[in-house]
N, C-alpha and C positions, 0 to 999 in steps of 0.2 A: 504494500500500500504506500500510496506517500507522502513524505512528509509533509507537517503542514507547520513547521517551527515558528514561522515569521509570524503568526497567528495567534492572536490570545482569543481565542472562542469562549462567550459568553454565557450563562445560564442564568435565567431568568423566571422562577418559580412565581406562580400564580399567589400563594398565600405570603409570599414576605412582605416583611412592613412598608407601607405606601405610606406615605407621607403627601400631604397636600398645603400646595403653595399657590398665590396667585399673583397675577402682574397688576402692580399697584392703579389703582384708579387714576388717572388724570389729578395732578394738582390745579387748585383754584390758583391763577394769577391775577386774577381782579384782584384777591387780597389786598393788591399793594395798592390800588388806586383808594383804598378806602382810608389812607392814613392824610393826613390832613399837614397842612403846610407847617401846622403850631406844634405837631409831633416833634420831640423830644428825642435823640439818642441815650440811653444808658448805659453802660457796660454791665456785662449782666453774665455769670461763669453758671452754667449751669449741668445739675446731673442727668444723663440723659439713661432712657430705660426703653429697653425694645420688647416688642411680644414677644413671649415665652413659647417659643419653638424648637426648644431643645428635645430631643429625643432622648427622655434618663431607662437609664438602662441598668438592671438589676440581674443577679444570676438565677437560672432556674431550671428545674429537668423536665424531662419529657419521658413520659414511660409508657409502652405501648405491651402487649400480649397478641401474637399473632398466632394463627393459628393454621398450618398445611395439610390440605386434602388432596393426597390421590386415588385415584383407579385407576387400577390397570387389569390386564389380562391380554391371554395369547389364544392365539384362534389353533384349530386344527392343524394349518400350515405354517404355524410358526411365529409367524408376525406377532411381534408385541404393539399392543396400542395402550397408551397411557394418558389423564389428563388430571391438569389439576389445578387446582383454586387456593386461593390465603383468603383471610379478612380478618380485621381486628376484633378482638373482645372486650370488654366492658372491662376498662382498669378501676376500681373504687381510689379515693384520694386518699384513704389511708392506706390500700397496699403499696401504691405509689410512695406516700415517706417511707413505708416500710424497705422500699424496695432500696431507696437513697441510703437508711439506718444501718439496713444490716446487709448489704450488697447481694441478697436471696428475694426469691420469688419461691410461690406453690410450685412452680415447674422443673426448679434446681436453682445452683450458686449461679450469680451471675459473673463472667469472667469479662475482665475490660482486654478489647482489640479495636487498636485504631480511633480510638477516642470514644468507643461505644463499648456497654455495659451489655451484657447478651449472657445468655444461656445456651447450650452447645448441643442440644437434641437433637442428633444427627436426622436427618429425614430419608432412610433406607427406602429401596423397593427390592424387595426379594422375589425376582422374577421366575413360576415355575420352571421347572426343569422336566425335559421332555417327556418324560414317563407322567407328568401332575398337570398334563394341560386343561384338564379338564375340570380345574377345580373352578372356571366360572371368572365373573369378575371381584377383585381384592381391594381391597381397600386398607390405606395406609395413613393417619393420622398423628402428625406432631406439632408440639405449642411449645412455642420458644418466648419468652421475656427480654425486652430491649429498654437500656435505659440508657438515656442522654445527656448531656451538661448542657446548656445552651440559655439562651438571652432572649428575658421581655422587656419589651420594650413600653414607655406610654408617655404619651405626650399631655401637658395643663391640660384644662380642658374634657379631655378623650377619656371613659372609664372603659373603652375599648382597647386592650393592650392587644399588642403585635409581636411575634416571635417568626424569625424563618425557620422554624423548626415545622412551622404549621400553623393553619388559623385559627384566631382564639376569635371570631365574630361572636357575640352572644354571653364573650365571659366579661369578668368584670375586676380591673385591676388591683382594686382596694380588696377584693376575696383572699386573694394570694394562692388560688386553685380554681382548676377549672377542668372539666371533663369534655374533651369537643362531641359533636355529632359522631365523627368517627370511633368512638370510643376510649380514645387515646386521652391519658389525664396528663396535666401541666400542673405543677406545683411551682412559687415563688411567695420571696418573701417584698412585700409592699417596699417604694422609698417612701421617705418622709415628705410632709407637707409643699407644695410646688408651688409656687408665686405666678402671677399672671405675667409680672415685669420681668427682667432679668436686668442687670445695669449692663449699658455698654461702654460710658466712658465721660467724662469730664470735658465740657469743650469749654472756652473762654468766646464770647462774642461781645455784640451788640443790639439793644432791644429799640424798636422803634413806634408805639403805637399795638398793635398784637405780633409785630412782625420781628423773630431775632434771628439776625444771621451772625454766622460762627465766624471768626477773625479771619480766616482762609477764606472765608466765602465762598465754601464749598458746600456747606450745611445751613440749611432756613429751616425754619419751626413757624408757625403762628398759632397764636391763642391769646383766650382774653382771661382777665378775671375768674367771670361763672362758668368757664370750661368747667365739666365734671372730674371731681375729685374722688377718688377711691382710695377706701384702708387693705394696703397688700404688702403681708409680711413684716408686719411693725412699720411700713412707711405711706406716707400720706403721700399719695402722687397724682400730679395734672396732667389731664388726658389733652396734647393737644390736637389739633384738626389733623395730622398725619398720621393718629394712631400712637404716637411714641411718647411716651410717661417721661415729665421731668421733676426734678425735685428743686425747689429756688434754693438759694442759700439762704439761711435764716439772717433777717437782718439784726444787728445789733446799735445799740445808740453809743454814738462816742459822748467817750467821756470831754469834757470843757476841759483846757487846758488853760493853766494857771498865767495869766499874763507875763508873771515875774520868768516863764518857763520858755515865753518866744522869743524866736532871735528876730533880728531885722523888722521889728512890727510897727508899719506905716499905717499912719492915720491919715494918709491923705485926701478927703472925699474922690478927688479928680481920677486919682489911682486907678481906684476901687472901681470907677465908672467904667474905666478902660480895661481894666479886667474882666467884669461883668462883661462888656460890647464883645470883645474877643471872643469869652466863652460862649454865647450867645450863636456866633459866625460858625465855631468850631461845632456844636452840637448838631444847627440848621445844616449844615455840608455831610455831616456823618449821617443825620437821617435820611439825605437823600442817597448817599451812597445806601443806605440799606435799602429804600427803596429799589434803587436799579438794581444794586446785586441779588434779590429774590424775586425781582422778573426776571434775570438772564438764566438765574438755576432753575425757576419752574420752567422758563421754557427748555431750555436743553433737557429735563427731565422727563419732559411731556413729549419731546420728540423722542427721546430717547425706550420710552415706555413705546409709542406705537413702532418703533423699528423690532422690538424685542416680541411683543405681542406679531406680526406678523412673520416674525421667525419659531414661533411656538405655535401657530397654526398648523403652518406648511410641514415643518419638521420636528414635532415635539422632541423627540429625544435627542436629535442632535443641540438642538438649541440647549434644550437644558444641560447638557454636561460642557458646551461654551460656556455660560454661565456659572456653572458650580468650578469651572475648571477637572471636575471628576468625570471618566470614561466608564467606571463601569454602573450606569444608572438606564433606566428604560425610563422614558416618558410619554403620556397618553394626555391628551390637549381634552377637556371637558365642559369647553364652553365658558364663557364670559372669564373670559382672563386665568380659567383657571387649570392648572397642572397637578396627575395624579404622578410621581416618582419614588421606584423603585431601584431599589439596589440590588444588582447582580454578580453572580459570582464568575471567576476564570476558571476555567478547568483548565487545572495543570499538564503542563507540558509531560505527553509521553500517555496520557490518557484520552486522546482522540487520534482523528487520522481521516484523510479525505477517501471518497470511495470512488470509483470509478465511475463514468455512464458506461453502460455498454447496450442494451434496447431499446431504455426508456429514456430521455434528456429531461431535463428540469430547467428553471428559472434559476436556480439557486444550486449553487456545489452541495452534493451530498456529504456526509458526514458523521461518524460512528464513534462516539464519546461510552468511553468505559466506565461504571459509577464506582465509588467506593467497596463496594460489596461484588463488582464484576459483573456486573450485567451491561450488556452493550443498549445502547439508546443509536438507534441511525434515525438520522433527520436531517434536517439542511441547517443553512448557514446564512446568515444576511453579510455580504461581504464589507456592507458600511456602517453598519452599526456594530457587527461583530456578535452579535445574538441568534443563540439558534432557534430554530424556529419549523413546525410542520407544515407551514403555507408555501407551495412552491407549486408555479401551474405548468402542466408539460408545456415541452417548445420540442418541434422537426429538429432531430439531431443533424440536418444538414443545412441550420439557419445557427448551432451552436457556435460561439468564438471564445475564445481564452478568458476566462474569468479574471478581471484585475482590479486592486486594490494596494490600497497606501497603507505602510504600515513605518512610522514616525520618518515620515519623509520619503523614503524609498516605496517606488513604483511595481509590484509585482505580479507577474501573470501566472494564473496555474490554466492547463488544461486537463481539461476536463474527465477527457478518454486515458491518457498516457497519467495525467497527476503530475507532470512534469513542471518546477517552477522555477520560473527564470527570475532574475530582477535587471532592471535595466541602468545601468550606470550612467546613461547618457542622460537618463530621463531629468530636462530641466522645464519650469513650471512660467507660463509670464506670466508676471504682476501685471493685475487691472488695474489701466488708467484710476489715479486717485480721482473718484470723482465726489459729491454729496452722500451716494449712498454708502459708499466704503469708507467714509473718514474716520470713523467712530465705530469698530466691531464690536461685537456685544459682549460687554463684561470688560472691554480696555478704556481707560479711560473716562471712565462714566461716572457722570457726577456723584458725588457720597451720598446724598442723599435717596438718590437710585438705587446705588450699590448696597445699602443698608434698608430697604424698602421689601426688596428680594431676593438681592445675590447672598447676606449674609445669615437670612433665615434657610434658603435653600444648602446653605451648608453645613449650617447645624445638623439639619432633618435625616441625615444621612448616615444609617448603620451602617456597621460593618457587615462586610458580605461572611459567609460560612457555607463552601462548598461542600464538605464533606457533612455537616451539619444536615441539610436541605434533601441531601441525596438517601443518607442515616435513616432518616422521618420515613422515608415511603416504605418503608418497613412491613410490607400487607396491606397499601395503600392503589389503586386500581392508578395507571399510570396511560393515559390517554398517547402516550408515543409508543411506534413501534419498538419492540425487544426482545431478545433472546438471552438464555442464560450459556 
């Protein structure tokens, strides 16, 4: 078979944790027409606090009871025919601790292989021997116990926790257990209490009217006074119009200072006037700087927002790992701005391999990924997103051409009949004319307030992948790809 080295092939399980993000609404830039000519500059340092989109993650096992049924039997002439079935059994959540406690189950010791807890009942078939053909059809029965370490996940908010070990829909994170549809139980232990806000950071700016933008003027906020105020986490925070929690600095009163304590203290009315006049200039100039600088970032952000939204239509998953800067993510676009994203696993080098065409052609390279436990999975390949996948429509193998793809830079062709894969040394790429649409790719460059709206929540959201973990779980689980043992 041949290689497929240059390739990090994807897997991408239907139950792992999703996470859901959305591309921020349009900011209002009228805001700024509403500040008035009498508007005031402050300097104003504020604590700034983002939605609580972390993904906290606790340890927890996964304990499953399978159970193998064959039959078989040999005809007159010999032929053995054989078939057979798994499915899960009803784990209770105290066998499940029990099974963590004391490393046993009803069915025998569990022995740990490969990061997995199992029991070793071998599953024989003792197939008549020519003089006993006629003992009919046989039946042979074994139940093995499988136990796992793995990761729940749960986001504020959500009392729906997520595990790629498998779907926990319908449990409930504060339980600390849960027994899916499938029979299969999850035990964990809760974290502690979760805040809506999380802090992101201290900026120093200037406030003008409801409008503060940050010293860099890279960052705008607006709110007034009656913004709503919430208690989260022992702190009192103001919700402003972008969603982001700040906290003011507490003012304090200075003390009077003792005249005998000034140095150089002029009583001069005339001064005094001229100081006032100055500071007056100095304030009037800074609030119009605020002004312009939170028109020019809402507009670059609002353009920036419809370049990003119409690269998350067209291409949801590539768009989103532009923006998280992470490759192994699948994205699914679900309407009004919004993004369902998953994390996928690599299947390690030496555990897949491309398969030839030889009658049938496809859309897509074939492809035979071996799981943990040695079962082969064939199915295809999406050569640009790097995910496998069982959607592949035939095509006239006499309309087939070399399958190619980029793999960090280099240009690679496989064929498809031979498996044969070249790279091309030659292969140089032209840069498009800088024009408006390319100035600005998504995720370089982009204003902070952008970038903190959704690039920095999208990259909290994001577990770790666990292939061997994901492939573990299907453990007597009905598995919709073709396979052979």
């Amino acid at each position: 078979m041949g290689s497929a080295s240059a390739l990090e092939p994807l897997v991408c399980m239907h139950y792992a944790p999703e996470s859901y993000v959305q591309v921020p609404s349009p900011l209002d830039c009228t805001i700024a027409n509403t500040m008035t000519p009498a508007a005031k500059a402050t300097p104003l340092e504020l604590a700034i606090f983002q939605d609580n989109t972390i993904n906290y993650r606790t340890n927890g096992t996964l304990c499953k009871v399978v159970k193998q049924v064959t039959t078989f039997s040999v005809n007159i002439f010999g032929a053995r025919f054989q078939e057979s079935s798994s499915k899960q059994l009803p784990v209770p959540t105290e066998a499940c601790a029990n099974m963590v406690k004391f490393q046993e189950c009803e069915f025998g010791d569990l022995h740990h292989r490969a990061g997995i807890f199992k029991t070793e009942n071998a599953h024989t078939i003792n197939w008549p021997s020519a003089f006993n053909i006629f003992a009919g059809t046989q039946v042979v029965e074994t139940t093995n116990c499988f136990m796992m370490p793995t990761s729940v996940y749960s986001r504020f908010g959500s009392e729906t926790p997520s595990s790629p070990a498998g779907s926990l829909v319908g449990c409930r994170f504060s339980d600390g257990s849960c027994t899916t549809r499938g029979g299969a139980t999850f035990i964990w232990t809760p974290t502690q209490e979760q805040c809506r806000f999380v802090f992101w950071k201290k900026l120093r700016g200037v406030q003008s009217g409801r409008i503060w933008l940050s010293e860099d003027k890279e960052f705008a906020l607006s709110f007034l006074p009656n913004n709503s105020r919430i208690a989260d986490c022992g702190r009192k925070i103001v919700v402003t119009d972008q969603g982001y929690g700040i906290v003011p600095p507490s003012r304090t009163k200075r003390q009077a200072e003792g005249l005998n304590e000034l140095t150089n203290f002029v009583t001069s009315n005339q001064l005094a006037a001229q100081l006032l006049a100055n500071e007056e200039a100095v304030l009037e100039s800074a609030s119009k700087l605020v002004k312009f600088g939170y028109k020019n970032l809402c507009h670059a952000s609002n353009s920036q927002r419809a370049m990003v939204l119409s690269a998350v239509v067209s291409d949801p998953t590539m768009a989103a790992r532009k923006l998280t800067g992470k490759d192994q993510i699948r994205a699914k676009f679900l309407g009004e701005g919004f993004l369902a994203i998953k994390t996928c696993s690599v299947i390690p080098k030496g555990l897949y391999e491309f398969i030839p065409f030889k009658e049938t052609c496809h859309s897509k390279p074939s492809i035979r990924a071996t799981t943990p436990t040695n079962t082969t999975i064939v199915t295809f390949v999406d050569l640009t997103t790097r995910i496998i996948t069982n959607r592949a429509h035939p095509v006239d193998c006499n309309l087939i051409a070399n399958f190619e793809y980029m793999v960090n830079g280099t240009l690679f062709s496989l064929n498809p009949f031979t498996l044969e894969i070249k790279t091309h040394p030659d292969f140089r790429a032209r840069q498009i004319s800088e024009t408006p649409a390319f100035q600005n790719p998504i995720g370089e460059e982009t204003p902070l307030i952008f970038h903190n709206l959704i690039i920095g929540s999208l990259s909290e959201n994001m577990p770790e992948s666990h292939y061997n973990e994901i492939w573990e779980a299907m453990q007597g689980s009905p598995d919709p790809r073709r396979s052979r043992a």
